[in-house]
N, C-alpha and C positions, 0 to 999 in steps of 0.2 A: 823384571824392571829395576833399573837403577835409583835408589829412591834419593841420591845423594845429587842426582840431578834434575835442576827445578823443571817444571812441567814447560813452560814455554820453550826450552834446550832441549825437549826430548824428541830423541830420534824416533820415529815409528817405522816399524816394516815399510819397506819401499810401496810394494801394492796397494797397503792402506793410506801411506801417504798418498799416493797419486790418486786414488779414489778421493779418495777427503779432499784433496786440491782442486781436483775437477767438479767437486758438490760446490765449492764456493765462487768455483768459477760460471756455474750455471744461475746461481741466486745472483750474481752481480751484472749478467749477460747482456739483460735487455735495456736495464740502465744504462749500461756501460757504451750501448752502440747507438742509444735515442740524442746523445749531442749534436754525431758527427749528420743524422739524417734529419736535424733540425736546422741546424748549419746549409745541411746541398740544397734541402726546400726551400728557405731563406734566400740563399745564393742564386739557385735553378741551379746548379752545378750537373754537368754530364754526368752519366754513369761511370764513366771510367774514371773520373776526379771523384767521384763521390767514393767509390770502392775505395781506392790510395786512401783515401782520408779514414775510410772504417777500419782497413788494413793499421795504419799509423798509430791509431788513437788504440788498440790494441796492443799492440807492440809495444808503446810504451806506458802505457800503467802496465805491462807486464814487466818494463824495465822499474817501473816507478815503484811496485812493489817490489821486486828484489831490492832493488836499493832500502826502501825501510826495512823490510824481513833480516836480510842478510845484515846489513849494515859493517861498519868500521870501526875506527874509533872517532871518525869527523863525521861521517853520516846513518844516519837510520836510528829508528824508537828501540828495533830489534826485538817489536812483540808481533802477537798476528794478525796482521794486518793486511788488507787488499785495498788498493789502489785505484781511483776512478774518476772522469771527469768530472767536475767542479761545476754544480749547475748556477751557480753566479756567475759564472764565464760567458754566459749563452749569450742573455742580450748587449753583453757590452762589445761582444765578437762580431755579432752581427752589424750593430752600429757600427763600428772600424771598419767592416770589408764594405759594407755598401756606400762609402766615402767615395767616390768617387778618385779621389787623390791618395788613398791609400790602398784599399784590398787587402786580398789575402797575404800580401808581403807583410804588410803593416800590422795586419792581425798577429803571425806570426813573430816580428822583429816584439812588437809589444809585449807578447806572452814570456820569450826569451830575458826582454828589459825587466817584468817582473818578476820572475825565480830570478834572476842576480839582486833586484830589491829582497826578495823574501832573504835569499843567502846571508846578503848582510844585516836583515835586521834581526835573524834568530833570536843572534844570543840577548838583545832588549825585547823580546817578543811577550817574559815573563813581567814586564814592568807595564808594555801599551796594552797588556789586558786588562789595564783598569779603566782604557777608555772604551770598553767592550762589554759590557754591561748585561745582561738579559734583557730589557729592555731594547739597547740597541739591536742585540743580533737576533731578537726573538722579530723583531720587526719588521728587518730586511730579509729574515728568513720567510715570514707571508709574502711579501711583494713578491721576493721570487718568486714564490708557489703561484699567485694572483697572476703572475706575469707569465709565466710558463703556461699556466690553464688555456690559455687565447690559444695555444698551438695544437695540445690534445683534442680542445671542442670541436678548430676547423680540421685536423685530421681525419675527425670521424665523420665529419661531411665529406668529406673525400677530399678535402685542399684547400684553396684559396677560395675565397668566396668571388674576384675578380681573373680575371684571365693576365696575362701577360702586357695584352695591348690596353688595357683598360676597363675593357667589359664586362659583364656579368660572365659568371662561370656557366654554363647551363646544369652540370653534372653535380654542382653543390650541392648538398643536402637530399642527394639520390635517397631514396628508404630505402634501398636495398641496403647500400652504405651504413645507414642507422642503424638498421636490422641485424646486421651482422656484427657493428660496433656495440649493440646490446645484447645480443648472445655472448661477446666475449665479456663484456662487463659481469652479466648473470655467471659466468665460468668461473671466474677471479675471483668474484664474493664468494660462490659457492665452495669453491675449493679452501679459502682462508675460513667459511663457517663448518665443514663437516673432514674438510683433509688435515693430518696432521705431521707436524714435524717437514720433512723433507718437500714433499708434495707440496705441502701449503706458502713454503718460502720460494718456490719457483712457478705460484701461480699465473703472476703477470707472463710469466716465460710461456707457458702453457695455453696459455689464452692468444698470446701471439702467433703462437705456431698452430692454433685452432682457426685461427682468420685468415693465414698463411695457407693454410691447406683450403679452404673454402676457395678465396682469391683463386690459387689453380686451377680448382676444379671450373670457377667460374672463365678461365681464360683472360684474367688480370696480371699474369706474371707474364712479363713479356723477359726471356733469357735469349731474345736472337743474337748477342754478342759472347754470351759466354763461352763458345767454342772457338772464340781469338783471346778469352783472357787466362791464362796463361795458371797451374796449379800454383807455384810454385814462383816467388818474387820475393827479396831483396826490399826493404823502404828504403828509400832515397833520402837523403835530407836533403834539403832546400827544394822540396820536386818544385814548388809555384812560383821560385826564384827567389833572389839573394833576398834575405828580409830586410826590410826599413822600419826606421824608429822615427813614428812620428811623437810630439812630447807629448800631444793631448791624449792619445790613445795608450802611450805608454803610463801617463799618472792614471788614467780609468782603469789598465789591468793591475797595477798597482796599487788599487785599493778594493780590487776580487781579491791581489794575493791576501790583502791583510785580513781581511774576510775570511779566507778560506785558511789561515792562520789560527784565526781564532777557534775557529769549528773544528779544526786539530788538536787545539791544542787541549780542547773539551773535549774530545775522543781518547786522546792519550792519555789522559787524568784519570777517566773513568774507565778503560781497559786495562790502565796498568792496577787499579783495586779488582776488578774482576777475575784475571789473572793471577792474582797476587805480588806483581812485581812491581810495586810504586814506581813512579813518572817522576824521578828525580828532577831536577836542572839540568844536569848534564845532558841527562837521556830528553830531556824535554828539548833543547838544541840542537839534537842531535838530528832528532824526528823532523824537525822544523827545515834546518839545514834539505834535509832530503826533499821536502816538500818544493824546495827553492829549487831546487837542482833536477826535481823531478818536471815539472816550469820550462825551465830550461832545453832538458830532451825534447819535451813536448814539441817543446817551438823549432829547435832543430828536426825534426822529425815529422812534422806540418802536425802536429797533434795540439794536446791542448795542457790546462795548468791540472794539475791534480789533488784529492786529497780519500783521505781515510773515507770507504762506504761504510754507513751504520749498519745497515743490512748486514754486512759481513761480521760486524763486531756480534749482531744479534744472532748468529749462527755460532760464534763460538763461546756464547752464552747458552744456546741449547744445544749443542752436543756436547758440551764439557772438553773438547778437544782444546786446548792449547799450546799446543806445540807450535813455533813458528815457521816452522818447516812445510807445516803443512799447504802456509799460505807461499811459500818460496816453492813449491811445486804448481801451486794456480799462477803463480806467478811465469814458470817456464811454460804452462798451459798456454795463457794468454800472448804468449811472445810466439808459441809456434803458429798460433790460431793466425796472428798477426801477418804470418808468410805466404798465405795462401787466399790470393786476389780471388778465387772463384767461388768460393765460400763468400767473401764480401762482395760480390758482384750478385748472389744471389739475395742477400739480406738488401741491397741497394736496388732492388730491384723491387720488391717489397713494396706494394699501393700503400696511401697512406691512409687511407682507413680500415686496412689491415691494423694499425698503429694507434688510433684514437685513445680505446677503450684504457692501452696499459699507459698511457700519457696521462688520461684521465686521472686514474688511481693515482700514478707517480706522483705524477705535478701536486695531484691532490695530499698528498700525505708531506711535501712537501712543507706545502701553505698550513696544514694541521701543527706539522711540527713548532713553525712559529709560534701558532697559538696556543701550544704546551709549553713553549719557556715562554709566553707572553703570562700564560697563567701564573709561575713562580714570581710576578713582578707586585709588587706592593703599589694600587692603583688608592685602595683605600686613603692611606695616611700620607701620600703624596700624592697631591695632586698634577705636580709638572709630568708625573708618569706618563700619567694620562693622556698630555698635550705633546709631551714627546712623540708618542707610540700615533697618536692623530694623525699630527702635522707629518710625520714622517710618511706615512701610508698616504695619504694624501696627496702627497708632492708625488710618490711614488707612481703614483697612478696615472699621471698626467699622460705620459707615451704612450698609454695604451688605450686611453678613454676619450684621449683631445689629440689626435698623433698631428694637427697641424699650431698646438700650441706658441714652440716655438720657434714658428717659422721664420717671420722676420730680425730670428740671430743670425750671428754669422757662423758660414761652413763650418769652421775650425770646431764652433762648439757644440756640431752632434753627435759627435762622439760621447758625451756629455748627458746632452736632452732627452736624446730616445731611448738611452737606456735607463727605466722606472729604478733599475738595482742601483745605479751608481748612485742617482739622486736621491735615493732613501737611505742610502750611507751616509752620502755627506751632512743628509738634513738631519736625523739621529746624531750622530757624532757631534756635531755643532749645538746643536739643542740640549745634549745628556752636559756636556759638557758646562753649557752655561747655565743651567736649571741647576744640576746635579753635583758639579763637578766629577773628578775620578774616581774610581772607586779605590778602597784598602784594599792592598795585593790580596790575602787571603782570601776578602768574601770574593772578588778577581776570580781566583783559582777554582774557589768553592760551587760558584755561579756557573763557569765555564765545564766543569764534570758535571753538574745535575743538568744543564741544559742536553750537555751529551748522551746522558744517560735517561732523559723523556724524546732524545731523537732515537734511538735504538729501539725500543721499547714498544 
């Protein structure tokens, strides 16, 4: 071994790299593809638009981590890191496409709109973390989770609790359904209480493919179409046509990016001390840049905005591998996996109470994570904490607890209303600000690595 070369630069035998890349691409798997099948259920989207989209969203966090891994001198953190959709992105995606006057274009054109906003606000990125608080982003990280939850609980019912036309589903809340959504649940604990290391980080993946194999046996996979889709495809960019930029939809992805900025930029603080290779300014820009530009592919690519998975980080925290090679080989994983529609027409094919249990967990550790940087918040000796962290979760709530709230606003503004995430952004931000003011860059910086570093964990 070279010792005059730092551990994130080192080369490892190819074999080992590509084993190591393909372990991280397995722990980041089932997160990685529960967007695009939150999105087609959301939508109804056909199977063959759903696959493109599982196909896509692959392909480019596999582009999105090359891009940080490798990096330049304008783009990438250049530590190890793995690439993933942004689960703030979900409900404000969904609100845009079911606009009626926008859709999937607008979805798109908007995610695009925000990696050019991300690209240019990088290099101040270091300065509006002081409007970013623990408080704020410990708060909008519950609601996500709070908000997400709705989608895990009806999946393991087996779907919607209404039908298409109106009606009652009859098939909701089938026990079999349950029954199989709690064997995978009991899989997932058991395996995180008695497995270790490897085994225990690909639990949720495990438990998926143990529903998945059940579903078959039970005659729930229906694959009549996979003998027209094709091994081997090419992603298209623009496949759902040319994208539009609508404003309101474009400031809503525009304050995911800043969002998903900030949980960056607390990932990269706390990986580059794990590593050993401090998160300069420069490299802090650098990282940010990619994130804006990874955005960007997304939306060319019909994908989505991306950022750093902690799960990943927490894996090269237990294996002590840091090289970033290792993660620019999951990275070419992810890009190949991306090429092959049949593969994705199979996981797109996937009931969705196959899906509950690990939504459940997901969504759930989510909403916990808030409540570990919600704990580093001084509720004590400030009381506006307090009132902030309420009122935000509160407003938050509204879309999912009163979804006909607000109804008699106008169109333009649900892109807005129904998403609980945006408006627990805006009402945090607004409230930290006039309670609290900004914060000192340092405690900033400080804040933003420990919140990263109890989301890992």
């Amino acid at each position: 071994m070279n010792h005059s070369v730092h551990p994130v630069d080192q080369r490892l035998p190819l074999i080992q790299t590509a084993v190591l890349g393909f372990q991280h691409v397995l722990v980041m798997y089932s997160a990685c593809i529960i967007v695009p099948l939150i999105l087609g259920a959301a939508l109804k989207l056909p199977k063959d638009q759903l696959t493109l989209i599982i196909n896509a969203d692959l392909f480019a966090a596999g582009l999105a981590t090359l891009l940080q891994c490798a990096g330049n001198r304008f783009f990438g953190i250049q530590l190890p890191i793995m690439m993933g959709v942004t689960f703030a992105s979900v409900t404000p995606m969904i609100a845009i496409a079911l606009n009626p006057g926008i859709g999937l274009p607008g979805v798109y054109g908007a995610i695009i709109a925000s990696g050019i906003f991300g690209l240019l606000f990088a290099p101040v990125m270091g300065r509006l973390l002081r409007f970013f608080p623990p408080v704020v982003t410990g708060t909008v990280l519950l609601v996500i989770g709070i908000s997400l939850m709705r989608v895990g609980i009806d999946w393991s019912a087996g779907g919607q609790p209404t039908l298409a036309n109106g009606g009652p589903n009859p098939d909701y809340g089938n026990p079999v359904y349950l029954a199989i959504s709690l064997l995978q649940l009991l899989l997932i604990l058991g395996l995180n209480r008695f497995a270790k290391g490897f085994i225990a980080n690909i639990a949720v993946l495990l438990g998926v493919l143990v529903g998945f194999f059940i579903a078959f046996i039970r005659g729930d996979i229906m694959l009549d179409g996979i003998g027209h889709t094709p091994w081997f495809s090419t992603i298209t960019p623009f496949a759902f046509g040319v994208p539009t930029f609508d404003a309101v939809a474009v400031i809503s992805m525009c304050m995911v990016m800043l969002v998903t900025m900030v949980e960056s930029t607390g990932m990269f603080l706390a990986l580059g001390k794990m590593v050993d290779r401090p998160t300069t300014r420069e490299r802090l820009v650098r990282g940010l840049r990619a994130d804006g530009l990874g955005a960007v592919v997304g939306g060319v690519f019909n994908a989505f905005p991306y950022t750093s998975f902690s799960q990943n980080i927490g894996l090269v925290s237990m294996t002590g591998v840091k090289s970033r090679f290792v993660c620019i080989a999951g990275a070419l994983i992810l890009i190949g996996l991306g090429l092959f529609p049949k593969l994705a027409y199979v996981v797109a094919s996937t009931p969705q109470y196959v899906l509950g249990a690990a939504g459940m967990v997901m969504f759930g550790m989510v909403t916990l994570m808030g409540v570990r940087i919600l704990s580093t918040v001084d509720f004590e000796k400030s009381r506006y904490n307090l009132l902030i962290a309420a009122t935000s979760v509160g407003i938050g709530m509204i879309p999912m607890v009163s979804p006909m709230y607000f109804h008699h606003l106008p169109e333009w503004s649900r892109v807005f209303t129904e998403s609980g995430i945006i408006l627990s952004v805006f009402t945090a931000l607004i409230l930290n600000l006039l309670f609290n003011g900004p914060t000192k860059p340092d405690e900033a910086e400080a804040g933003a690595a420990r919140s990263a570093v109890l989301g890992e964990s």
